[in-house]
N, C-alpha and C positions, 0 to 999 in steps of 0.2 A: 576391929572385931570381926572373925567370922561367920560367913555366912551358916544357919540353921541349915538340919536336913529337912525341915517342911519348907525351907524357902529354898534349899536345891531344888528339891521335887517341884516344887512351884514352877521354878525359871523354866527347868526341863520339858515338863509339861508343858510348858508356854512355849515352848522351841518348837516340840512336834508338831502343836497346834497352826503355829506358822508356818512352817513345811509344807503339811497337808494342806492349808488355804492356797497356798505358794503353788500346789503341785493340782490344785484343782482350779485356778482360779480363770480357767476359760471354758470353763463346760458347760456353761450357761450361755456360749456363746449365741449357738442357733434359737433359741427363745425368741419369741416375736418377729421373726425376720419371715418368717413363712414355710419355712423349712424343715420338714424329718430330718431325724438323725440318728444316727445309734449311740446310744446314751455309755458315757466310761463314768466306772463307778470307780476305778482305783487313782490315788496322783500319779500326775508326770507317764505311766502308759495308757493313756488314752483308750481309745473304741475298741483296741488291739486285745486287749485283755484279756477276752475269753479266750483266744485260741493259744496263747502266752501261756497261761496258768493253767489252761485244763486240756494242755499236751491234744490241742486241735490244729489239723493243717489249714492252711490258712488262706487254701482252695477252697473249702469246707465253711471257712467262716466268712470267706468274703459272698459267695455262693446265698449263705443263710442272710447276709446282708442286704443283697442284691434281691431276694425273693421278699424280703419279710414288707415293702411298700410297693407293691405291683403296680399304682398308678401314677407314682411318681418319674419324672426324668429324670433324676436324680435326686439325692439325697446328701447329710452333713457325716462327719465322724470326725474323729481327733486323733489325727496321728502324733501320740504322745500328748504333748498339748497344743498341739496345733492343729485350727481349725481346719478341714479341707473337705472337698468337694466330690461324690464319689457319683460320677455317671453312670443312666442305667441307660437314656433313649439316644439310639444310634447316628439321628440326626443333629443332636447334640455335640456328640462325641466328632462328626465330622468340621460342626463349625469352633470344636473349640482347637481338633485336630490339621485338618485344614484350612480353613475359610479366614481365620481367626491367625492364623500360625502366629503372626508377628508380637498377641499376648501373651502365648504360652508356649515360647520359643522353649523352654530350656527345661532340665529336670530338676528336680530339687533335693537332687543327693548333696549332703553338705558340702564333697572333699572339694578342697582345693591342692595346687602343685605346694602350697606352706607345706598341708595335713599330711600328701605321700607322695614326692614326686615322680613317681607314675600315674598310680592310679590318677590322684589329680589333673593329670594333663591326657588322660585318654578320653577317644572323642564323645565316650558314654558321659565323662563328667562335667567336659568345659562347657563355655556356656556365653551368649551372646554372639558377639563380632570373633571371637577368636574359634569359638564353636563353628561358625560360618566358614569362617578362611580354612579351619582342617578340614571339613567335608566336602567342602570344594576341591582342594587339594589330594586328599583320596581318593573322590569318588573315580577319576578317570582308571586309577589299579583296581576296581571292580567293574570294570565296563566287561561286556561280553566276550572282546579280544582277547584282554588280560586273564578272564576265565577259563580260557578255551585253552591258552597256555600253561595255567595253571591243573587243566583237567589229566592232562598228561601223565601227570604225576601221580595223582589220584587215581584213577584210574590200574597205574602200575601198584598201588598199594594194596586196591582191594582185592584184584589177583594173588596177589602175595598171601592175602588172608584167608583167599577161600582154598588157594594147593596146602596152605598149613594144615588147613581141619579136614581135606580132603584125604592127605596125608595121614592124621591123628586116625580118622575113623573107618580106614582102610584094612588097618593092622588091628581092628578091636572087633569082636564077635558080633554079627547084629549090625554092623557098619554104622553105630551109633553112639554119638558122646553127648553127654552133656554139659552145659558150658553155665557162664555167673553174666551176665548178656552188660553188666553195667561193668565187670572187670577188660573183659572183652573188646568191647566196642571205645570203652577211651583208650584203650589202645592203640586200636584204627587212628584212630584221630587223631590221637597224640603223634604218632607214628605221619599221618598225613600232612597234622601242624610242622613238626620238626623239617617235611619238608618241604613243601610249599612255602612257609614262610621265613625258615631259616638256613635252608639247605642241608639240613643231616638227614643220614639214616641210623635211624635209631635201633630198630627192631626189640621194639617191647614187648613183643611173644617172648622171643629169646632170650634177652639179657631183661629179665623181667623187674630190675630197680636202678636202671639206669637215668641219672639226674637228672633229666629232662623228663622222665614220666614221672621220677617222685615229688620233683617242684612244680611241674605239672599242676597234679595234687592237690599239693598245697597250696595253691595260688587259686585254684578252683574254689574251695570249701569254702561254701558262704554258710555255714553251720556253727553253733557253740560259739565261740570266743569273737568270730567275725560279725556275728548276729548281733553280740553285742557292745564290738567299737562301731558298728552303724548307730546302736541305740544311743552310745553317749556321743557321739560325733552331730546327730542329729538334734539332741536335746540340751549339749553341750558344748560344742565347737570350742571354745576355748580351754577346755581342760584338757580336749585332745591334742591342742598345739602344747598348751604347756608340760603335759607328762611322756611330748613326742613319741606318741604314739603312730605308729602309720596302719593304715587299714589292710597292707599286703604283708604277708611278712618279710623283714629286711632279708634273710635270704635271697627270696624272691628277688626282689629288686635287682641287689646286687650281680646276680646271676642274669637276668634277662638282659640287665643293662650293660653286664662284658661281653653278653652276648654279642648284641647289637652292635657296639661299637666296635668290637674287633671284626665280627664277620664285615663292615662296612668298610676299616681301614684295610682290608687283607684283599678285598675284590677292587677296590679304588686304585690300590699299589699295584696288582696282579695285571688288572684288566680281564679278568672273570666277568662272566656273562652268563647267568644263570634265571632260568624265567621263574622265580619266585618272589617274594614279599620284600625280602632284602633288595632285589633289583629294583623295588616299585619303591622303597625308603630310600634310596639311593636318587633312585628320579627326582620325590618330590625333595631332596636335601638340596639337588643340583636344578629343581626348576624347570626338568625338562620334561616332568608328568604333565599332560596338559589334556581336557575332555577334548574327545571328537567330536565336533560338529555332526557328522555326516552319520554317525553312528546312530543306529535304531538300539531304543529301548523297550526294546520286543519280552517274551514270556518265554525265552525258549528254554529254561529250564522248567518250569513248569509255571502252572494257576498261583501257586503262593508267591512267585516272584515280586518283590515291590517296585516300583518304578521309581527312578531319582529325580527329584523335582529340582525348579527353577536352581534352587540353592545351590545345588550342587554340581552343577553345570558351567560355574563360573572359572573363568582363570586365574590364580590366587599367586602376585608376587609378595613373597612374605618370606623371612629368613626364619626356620624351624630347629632349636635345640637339638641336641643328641636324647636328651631328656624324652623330649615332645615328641620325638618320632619311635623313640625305645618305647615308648606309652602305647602309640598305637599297633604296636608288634605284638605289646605284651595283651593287650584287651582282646587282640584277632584269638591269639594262644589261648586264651579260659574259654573265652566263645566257641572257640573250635573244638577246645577239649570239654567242658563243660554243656552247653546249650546244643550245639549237632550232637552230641554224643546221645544226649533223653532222647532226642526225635529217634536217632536209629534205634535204639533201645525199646522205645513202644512202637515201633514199628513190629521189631522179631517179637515182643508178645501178644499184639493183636493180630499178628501172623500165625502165632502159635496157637492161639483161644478160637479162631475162626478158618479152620484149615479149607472150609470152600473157596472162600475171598483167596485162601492162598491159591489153589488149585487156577485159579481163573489168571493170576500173578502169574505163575508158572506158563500154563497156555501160553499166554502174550510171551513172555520172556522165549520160552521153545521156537517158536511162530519165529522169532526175529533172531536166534541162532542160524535156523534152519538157512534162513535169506543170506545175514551177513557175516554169523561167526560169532566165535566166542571175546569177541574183542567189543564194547562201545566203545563208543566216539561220543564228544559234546555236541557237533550237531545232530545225534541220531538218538540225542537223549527228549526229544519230544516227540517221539514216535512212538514213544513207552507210553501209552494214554494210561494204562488201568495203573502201571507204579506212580504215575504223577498224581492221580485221584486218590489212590491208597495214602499216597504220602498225604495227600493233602486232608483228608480225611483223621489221619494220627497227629497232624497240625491243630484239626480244630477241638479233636475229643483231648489232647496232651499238648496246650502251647507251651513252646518256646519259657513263656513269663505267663505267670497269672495273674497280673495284674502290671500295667505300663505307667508313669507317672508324666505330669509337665506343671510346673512351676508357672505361676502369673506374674508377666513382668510389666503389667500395668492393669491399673485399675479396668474392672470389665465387668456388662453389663447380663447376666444370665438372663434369657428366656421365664416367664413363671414357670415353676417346678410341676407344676399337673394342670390336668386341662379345664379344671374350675376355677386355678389363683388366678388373680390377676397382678399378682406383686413380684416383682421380678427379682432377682439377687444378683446383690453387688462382688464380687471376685474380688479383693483386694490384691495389691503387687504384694508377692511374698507368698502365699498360701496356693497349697498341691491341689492339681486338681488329678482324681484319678482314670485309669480304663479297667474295666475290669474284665480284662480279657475271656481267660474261664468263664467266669460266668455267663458274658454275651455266646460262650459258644455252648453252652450246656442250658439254655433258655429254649424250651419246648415252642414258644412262638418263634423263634429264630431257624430251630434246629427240630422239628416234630423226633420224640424218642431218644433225644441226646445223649445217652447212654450205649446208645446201641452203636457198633462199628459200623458204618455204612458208607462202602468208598463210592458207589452211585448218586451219593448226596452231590458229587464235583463231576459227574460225566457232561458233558456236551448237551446233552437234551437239560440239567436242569441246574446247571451252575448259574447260568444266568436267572435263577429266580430267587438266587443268594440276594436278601438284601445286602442293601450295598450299607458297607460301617458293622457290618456284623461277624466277618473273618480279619483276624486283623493278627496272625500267626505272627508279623514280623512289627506288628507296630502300626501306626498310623502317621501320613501325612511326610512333611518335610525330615521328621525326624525319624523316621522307620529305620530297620533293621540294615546298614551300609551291607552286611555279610550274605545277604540272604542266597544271593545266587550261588556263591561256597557251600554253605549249608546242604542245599535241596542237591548239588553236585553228589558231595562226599557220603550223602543219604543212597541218593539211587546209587551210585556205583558199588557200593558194598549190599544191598541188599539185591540187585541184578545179579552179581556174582555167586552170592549164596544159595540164593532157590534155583539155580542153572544147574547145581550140583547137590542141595541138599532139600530136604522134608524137612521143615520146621517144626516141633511139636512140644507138648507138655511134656512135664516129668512129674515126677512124684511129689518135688520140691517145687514146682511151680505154682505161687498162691494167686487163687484164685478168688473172690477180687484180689486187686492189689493192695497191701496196707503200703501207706506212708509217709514216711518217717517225718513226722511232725517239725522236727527239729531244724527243718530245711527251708528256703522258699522256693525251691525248685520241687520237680516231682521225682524224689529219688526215695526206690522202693527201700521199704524196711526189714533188712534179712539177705537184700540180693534181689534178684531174678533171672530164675531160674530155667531154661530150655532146653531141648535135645535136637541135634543135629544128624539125620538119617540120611547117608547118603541115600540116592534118588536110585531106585530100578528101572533102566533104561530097555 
């Protein structure tokens, strides 16, 4: 005998009601432990919610998170449904970054090489002893040497971009164009990426959808549908192995990975010798990448450079997949196309909103034609004192990430959370603990006025009164940013070249503030952004 429709409705009823218990059933976590927290009022999305459902960036809400317990060191929230740890005091953030490293070695992005084998095996994802052995193994193709070699290149591209628009706005009335600064500039990069790491010239001005700027692209967008195979990869890991899903798209994959492996067999066979990324995949494939001893790990690109710790200092005999090493080619690629690309980008509009700061940019930049010519060099890029402060300045007002994560991989013992508890909290292995980047750099006791562009905040007279743990543009500690010295390169050299020949300024279309695009975890504006490029009256 069938079931009645009051006893469907009944069961159904009872489903939901499971669900919803299912999908809230650790939100009571922080209760009695000692702890604030931000309270998630929906299942399974956790603390996240508001900024999720009421189209807020999540700069914005991590910010209002970070302000709403001013006395505390930290605080609790639920990513998804899991418990995790969201630091606010700097001395904290050093002993869980630092001091600590060996509990919260690793990040707590779910993938593994099963989930996408790329992304799974690049050095953002892995994790422990193999995390170890690839950073060790890298770190020596980011030593100052291999920079210096690589700047060459760089250097040739930003030229290239600034006789383009020199070119453009020669032939137009007014000697001034206006440009889309986020279409623009991953082009640089993409253009820089292609060659530095892969050997192509691409010329993404010109052949403007050439497959390496459109899979580019595509492999950048952590927006819409990638936002949300993080959401179920992280709340669900095995639905994502089972409906093989990968977090990159298989394009992608398939492409970076003939890349890889044919530019590696074609230079192996050749005996090609090219000083790019492929040459330094080639080394650590053959073992003979190895750190310098003798080597100083100096600042000479500029104040935001990170230093590479013990970790990465080690000599690493380990045999590395075609996989494993196509991973970290493909992670330099979105980093370089994606992450340097924002930096130069709020660069040319804090250039543009603050044309004094620029004018004094200029000066310095004129001053050091005048001496050595229209050509830098990597060693004469720390001479540039007011571009390494400006940049570094657009580092702390627009980081890189707005928030850093690390995973506990052993039980650990927190500090009490303010200076009245006396009850300290347990870390469990397993549960994220966060940084909240943005926010420690827009914190008025950190930063007096944080809104305001102020590249004096990094001069000489007052960088050292930067507390320490409170700039952390590339990350913290053993795991910081491998890239950073690339980065701060490909930044100064294009925007060096620019104001040598142009006036940066507003246009019509330029919004002021900036909206954006919610929809993002990076800070990519909403609409564009928009500036005019006037050549310079000499």
């Amino acid at each position: 005998m069938g079931l009645t429709y009051t006893e469907l409705f009944v069961y159904f009823i009872g489903i939901l009601i499971a669900i919803y218990l299912y999908g809230i059933k650790n939100y009571g976590y922080f209760k009695n432990k000692g702890v604030k927290y931000i309270e998630a009022y929906f299942p399974f999305i956790g603390s996240t919610s508001t900024y999720m459902l009421q189209g807020q960036h999540i700069s914005d809400f991590l910010l209002s998170c970070y302000n709403k317990y001013q006395d505390e060191k930290y605080i609790g929230m639920f990513l998804f449904q899991r418990p995790a740890i969201f630091l606010r005091d700097p001395e904290i953030m050093k002993l869980v970054g630092i001091k600590n490293f060996d509990s919260f070695g690793d990040h707590p992005f779910p993938m593994t090489d099963e989930m996408d084998p790329l992304f799974g095996n690049a050095l953002l994802t892995l994790k422990d002893q193999k995390w170890r052995d690839m950073r060790s193994t890298l770190s020596p193709g980011f030593s100052k040497s291999k920079m210096k070699e690589l700047f060459i290149l760089i250097e040739e591209t930003a030229k290239d971009y600034s006789r383009h628009f020199v070119e453009r706005a020669s032939k137009i009335d007014k000697n001034i164009i206006e440009i889309e600064t986020k279409d623009m500039i991953s082009r640089y990069t993409n253009d820089i990426v292609a060659s530095s790491v892969f050997g192509l010239k691409t010329d993404s001005l010109i052949n403007k959808e050439n497959e390496f700027y459109r899979l580019g692209k595509l492999a950048s967008d952590f927006s819409g549908l990638r936002l949300f195979k993080y959401a179920i990869a992280s709340a669900f890991p095995k639905l994502f192995k089972i409906f093989n899903l990968t977090f990159l798209p298989k394009e992608a994959i398939s492409f970076f990975r003939n890349l890889v492996e044919s530019s590696i067999k074609i230079r192996e066979k050749s005996g090609i010798i090219r000083n790019d990324m492929i040459k330094i995949l080639i080394e650590t494939k053959n073992g003979s990448l190895k750190h310098d001893k003798n080597s100083t790990d100096s600042f000479e690109t500029g104040f935001a450079t990170v230093q590479e710790s013990e970790i990465g200092k080690r000599n690493v005999s380990r045999k590395w997949t075609d996989d494993e090493l196509t991973a970290q080619a493909m992670l330099f690629f979105i980093a370089g196309f994606d992450s340097t690309s924002n930096l130069i980008i709020y660069i040319i509009y804090e250039l543009a909103c603050n044309p004094d700061i620029q004018k004094k940019l200029q000066n310095e930049i004129d001053d050091y034609i005048k001496i050595s010519g229209e050509d830098i060099s990597y060693d004469k890029l720390s001479s540039l004192n007011y571009l390494d402060m400006t940049i570094s300045e657009t580092l702390r007002k627009w980081p890189p990430f707005v928030v850093i994560d690390r995973e506990c991989t052993k039980n650990y013992l927190l500090p009490p959370p303010n200076a009245t508890s006396t009850q300290s909290y347990q870390v469990k292995k397993g549960d994220p603990i966060w940084f909240p980047i943005y926010s420690v750099h827009h914190d008025p006791k950190n930063y007096p006025n944080p809104e305001r562009f102020q590249p004096e905040r990094f001069s000489e007279e007052n960088k050292s009164s930067i507390k320490p743990g409170t700039f952390m543009p590339f990350g913290i500690g053993p795991r910081n940013c491998i890239g950073s010295r690339f980065a701060l390169m490909v930044a100064k050299a294009i925007i060096f070249h620019l104001l040598a020949k142009f006036d940066i300024t507003v246009t019509k279309n330029t919004r002021i503030p900036i909206k954006l695009d919610w929809k993002t975890i990076n800070f990519v504006p909403d609409g564009g952004m928009y500036v005019g490029l006037k050549l310079r009256d000499f």
